[in-house]
C-alpha positions as CSV (number, residue, x, y, z in Angstrom):
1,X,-7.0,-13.6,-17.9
2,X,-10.6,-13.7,-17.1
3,X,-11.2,-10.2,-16.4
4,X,-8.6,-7.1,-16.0
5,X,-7.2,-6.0,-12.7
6,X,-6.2,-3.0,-12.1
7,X,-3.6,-1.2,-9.2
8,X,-1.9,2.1,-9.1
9,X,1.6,3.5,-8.0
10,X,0.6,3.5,-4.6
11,X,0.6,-0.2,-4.5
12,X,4.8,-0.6,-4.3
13,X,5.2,-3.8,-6.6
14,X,8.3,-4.6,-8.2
15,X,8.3,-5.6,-11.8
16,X,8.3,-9.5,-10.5
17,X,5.3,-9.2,-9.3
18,X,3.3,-7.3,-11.7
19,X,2.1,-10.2,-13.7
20,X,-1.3,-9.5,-15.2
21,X,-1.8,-6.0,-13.6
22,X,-2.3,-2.6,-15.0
23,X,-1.3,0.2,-13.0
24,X,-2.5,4.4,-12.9
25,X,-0.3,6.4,-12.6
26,X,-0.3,8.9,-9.2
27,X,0.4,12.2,-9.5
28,X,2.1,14.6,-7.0
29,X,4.1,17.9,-6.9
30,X,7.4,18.7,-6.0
31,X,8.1,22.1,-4.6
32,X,5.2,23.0,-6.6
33,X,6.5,21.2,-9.8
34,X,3.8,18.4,-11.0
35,X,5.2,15.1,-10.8
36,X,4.1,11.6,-12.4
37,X,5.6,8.3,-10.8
38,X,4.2,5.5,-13.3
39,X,4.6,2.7,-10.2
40,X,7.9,1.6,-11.8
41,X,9.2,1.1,-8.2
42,X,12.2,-1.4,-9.2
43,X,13.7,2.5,-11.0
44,X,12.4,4.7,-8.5
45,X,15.3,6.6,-6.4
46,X,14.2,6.2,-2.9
47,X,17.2,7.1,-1.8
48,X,17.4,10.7,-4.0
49,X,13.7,11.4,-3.0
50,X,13.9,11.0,0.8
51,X,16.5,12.5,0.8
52,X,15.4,15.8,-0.2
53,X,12.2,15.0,2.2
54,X,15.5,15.1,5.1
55,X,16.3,18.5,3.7
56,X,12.6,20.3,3.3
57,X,11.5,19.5,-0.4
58,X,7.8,19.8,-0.3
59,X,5.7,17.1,-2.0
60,X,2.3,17.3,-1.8
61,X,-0.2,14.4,-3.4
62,X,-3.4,14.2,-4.8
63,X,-6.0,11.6,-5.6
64,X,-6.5,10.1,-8.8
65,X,-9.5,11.0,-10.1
66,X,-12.7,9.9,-11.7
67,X,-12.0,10.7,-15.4
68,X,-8.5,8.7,-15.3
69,X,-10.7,5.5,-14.3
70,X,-13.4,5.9,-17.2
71,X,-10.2,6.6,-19.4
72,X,-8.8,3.9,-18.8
73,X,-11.3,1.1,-17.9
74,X,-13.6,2.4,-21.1
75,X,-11.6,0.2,-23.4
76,X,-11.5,-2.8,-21.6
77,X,-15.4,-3.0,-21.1
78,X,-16.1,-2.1,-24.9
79,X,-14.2,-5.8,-25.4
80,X,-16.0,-7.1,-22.9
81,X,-13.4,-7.6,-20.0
82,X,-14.6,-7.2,-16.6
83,X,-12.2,-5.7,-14.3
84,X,-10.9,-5.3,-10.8
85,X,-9.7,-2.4,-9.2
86,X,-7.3,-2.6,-5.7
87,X,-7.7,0.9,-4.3
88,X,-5.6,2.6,-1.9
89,X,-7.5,2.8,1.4
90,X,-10.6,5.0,1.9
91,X,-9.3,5.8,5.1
92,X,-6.4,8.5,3.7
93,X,-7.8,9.0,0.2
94,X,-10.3,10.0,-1.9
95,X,-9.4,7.7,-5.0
96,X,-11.6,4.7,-3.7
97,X,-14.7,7.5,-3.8
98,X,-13.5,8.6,-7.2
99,X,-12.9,5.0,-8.4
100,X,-16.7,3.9,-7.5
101,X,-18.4,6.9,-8.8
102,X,-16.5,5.7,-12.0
103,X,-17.6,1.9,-11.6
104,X,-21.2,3.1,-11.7
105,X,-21.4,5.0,-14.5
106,X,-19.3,2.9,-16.3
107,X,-21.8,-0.4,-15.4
108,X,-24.7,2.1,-16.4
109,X,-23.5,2.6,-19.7
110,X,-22.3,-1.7,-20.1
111,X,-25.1,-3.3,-17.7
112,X,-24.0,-6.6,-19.4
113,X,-20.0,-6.2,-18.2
114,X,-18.9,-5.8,-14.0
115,X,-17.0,-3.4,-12.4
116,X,-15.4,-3.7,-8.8
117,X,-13.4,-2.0,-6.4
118,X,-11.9,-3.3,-3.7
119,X,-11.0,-0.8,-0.9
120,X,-7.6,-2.2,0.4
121,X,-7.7,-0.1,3.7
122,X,-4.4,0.6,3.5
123,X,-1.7,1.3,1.2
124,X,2.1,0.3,-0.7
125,X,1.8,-3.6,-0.3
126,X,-1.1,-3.3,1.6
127,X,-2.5,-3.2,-2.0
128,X,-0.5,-4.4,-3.9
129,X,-0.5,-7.9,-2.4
130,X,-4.4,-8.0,-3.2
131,X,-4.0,-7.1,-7.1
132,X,-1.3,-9.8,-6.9
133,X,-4.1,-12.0,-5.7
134,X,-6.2,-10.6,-8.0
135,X,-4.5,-11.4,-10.9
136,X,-4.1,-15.1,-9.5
137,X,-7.9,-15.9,-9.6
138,X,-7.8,-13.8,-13.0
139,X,-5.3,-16.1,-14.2
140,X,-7.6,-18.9,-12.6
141,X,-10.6,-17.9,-14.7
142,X,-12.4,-17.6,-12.2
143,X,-15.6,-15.2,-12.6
144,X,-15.3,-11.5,-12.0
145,X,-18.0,-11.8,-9.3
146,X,-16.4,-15.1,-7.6
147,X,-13.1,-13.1,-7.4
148,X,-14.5,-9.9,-5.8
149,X,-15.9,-11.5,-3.3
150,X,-12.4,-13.5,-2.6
151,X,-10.9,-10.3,-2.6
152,X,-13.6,-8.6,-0.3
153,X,-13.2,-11.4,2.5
154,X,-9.5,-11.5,2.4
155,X,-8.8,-7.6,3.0
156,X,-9.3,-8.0,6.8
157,X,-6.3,-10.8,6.4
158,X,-3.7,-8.4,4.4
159,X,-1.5,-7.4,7.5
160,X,0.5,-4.1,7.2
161,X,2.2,-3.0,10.4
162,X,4.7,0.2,10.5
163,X,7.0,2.3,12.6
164,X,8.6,6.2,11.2
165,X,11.6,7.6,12.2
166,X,10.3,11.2,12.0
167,X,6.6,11.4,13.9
168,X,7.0,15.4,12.0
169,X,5.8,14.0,8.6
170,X,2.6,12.0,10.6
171,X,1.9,15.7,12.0
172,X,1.9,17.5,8.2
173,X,-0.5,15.4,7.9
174,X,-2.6,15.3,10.8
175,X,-2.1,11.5,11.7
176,X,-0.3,13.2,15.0
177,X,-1.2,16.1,17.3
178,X,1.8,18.4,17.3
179,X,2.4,18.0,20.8
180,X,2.9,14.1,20.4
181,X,5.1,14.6,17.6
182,X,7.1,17.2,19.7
183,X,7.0,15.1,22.9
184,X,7.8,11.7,20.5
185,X,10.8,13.3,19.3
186,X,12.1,14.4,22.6
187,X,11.7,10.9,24.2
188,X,12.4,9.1,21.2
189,X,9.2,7.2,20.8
190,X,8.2,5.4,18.0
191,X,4.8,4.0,17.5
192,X,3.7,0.8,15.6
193,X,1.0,2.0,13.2
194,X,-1.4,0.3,11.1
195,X,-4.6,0.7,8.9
196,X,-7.6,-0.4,10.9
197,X,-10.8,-1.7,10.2
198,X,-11.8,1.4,8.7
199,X,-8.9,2.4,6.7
200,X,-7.7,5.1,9.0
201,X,-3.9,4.7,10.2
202,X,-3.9,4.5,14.2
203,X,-1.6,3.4,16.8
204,X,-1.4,0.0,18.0
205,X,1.6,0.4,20.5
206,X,4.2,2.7,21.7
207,X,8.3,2.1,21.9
208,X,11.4,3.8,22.8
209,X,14.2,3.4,20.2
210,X,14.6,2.2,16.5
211,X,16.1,-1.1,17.5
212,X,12.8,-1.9,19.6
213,X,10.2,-0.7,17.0
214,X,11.9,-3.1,14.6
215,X,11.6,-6.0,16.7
216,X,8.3,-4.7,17.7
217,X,7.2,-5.6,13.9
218,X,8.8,-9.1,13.9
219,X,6.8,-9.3,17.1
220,X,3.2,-8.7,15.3
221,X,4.1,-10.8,12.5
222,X,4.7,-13.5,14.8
223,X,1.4,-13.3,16.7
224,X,-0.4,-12.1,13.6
225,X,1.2,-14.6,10.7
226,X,-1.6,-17.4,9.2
227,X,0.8,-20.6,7.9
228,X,-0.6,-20.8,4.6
229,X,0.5,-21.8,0.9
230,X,-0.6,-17.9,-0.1
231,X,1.7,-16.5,2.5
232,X,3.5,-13.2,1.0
233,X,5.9,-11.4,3.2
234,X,6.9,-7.7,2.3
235,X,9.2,-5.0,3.6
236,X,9.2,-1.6,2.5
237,X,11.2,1.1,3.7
238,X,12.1,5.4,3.4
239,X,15.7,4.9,2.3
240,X,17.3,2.5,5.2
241,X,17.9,-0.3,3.9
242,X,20.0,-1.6,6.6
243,X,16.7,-1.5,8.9
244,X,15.3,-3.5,6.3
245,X,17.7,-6.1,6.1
246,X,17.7,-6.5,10.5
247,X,13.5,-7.0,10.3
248,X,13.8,-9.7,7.4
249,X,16.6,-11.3,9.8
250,X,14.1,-11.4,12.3
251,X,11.1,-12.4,10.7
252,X,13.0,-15.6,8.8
253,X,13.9,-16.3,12.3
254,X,10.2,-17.2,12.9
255,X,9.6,-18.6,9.5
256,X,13.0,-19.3,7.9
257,X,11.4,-21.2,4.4
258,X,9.2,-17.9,3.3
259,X,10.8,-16.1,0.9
260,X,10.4,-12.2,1.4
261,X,10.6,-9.4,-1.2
262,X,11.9,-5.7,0.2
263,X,11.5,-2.8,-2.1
264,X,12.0,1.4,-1.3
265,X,8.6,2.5,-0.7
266,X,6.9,4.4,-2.9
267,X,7.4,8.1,-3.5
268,X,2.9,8.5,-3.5
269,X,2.5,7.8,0.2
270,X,5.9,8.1,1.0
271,X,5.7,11.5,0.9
272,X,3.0,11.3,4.5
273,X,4.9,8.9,6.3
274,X,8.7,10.0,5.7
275,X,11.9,8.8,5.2
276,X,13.0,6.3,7.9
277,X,9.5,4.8,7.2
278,X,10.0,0.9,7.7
279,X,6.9,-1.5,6.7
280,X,5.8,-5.4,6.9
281,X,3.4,-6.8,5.1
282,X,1.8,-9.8,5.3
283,X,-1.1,-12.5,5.6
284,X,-2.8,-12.7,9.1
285,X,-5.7,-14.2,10.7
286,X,-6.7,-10.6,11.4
287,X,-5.4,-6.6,11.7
């Protein structure tokens, strides 16, 4: 590995796919009871945790900070690895901010090493696939430098489309106005949402029923999708698996030979969007 890359809990990769990354661990609270999910996603009990989000368990999350960075990045620079960082958008969080004030006092104190974070603008596999990426060119030797800028450009192409079941969780956290959430659940409307250009999480288009939102993301992946060698597909869902299982039908109907990976999604962000949550990932020509 030419230089270390770094992810965090929030990114949702199973332990397949977690060749030559390092991940920080996120911490949240549970009815008030500090909580520390690792990333270990392949043990995590999505079904147990969403769950008690159906029943009125408070979690509430909060952003890793600066001091966890230098901690950990310190003794990787002393050997004289330069490392990559895949951050959680800078849209919904302040770790990105956190991470680069980190970064620059860390490249202060080693001018000779290079430190770089990538701000994902989005979250779960939105960056997780970018650290697996990341780890690629590492594994490619490729130059710190070279690889950031790789990284940089292909953040536009790292597609992440997703539809809730509960608009209530969006409104906790002020991604919905009350009223929509009230008049959503009423009418049964459930938006397609995605992290735009600047990180934030918007709507891209409106539907009436579960069945419709789910083919609604088969939809965008099929005018969205690049044909490419690197394609990665990825499904991650709040405890229904079965909803999983229909949108991987009905993306392999549009490209049958692409193998795609589905995994609960993580507890870090799971806690804003909700169980019910159902996401695709991908590589596109653009958001």
């Amino acid at each position: 590995m030419s230089f270390a890359v770094f992810a965090d809990g929030s990114a949702n990769l199973p332990q397949s796919m977690l060749e030559g990354i390092s991940l920080l661990p996120c911490e949240y609270t549970v009815n008030g009871k500090p909580q520390v999910y690792s990333g270990d996603v392949d043990h995590f009990d999505g079904r147990a945790f969403y769950d008690a989000l159906r029943k009125g368990t408070v979690v509430r999350t909060s952003l890793l900070n600066t001091q966890l960075f230098l901690t950990n990045f310190t003794p990787l620079l002393e050997k004289g690895k330069d490392i990559i960082y895949i951050s959680m958008s800078s849209g919904i969080s302040g770790t990105f901010n956190a991470a680069m004030i980190a970064a620059r006092e860390l490249m202060e104190e080693f001018p000779q090493r290079f430190v770089h974070i990538v701000d994902s603008l989005g979250c779960g596999f939105g960056n997780g696939l970018l650290a697996v990426r990341a780890a690629e060119l590492s594994r490619q030797d490729m130059d710190a430098r070279e690889a950031a800028a790789i990284l940089d450009a292909e953040v536009p192409h790292t597609c992440q489309y997703f539809t809730v079941d509960d608009l209530n969780f969006l409104k906790k956290t002020g991604r919905v106005s009350g009223m929509t959430a009230a008049i959503g659940t009423v009418l049964g409307i459930k938006p397609i949402l995605y992290g735009d250009s600047t990180g934030h999480i918007v709507s891209c288009m409106k539907t009436r029923g579960r069945r419709r939102s789910i083919e609604a993301l088969a939809a965008k992946y099929a005018e969205k999708r690049l044909d490419s060698p690197d394609q990665r597909i990825c499904i991650s869902h709040g405890d229904c698996l079965e909803d999983a299982r229909l949108l991987e039908d009905l993306v392999h109907r549009i490209t049958p030979d692409i193998p795609i990976t589905i995994c609960q999604h993580e507890p870090f962000s799971g806690a804003h969007v909700g169980p019910g949550m159902l996401g695709l990932f991908f590589r596109g020509k653009e958001r």
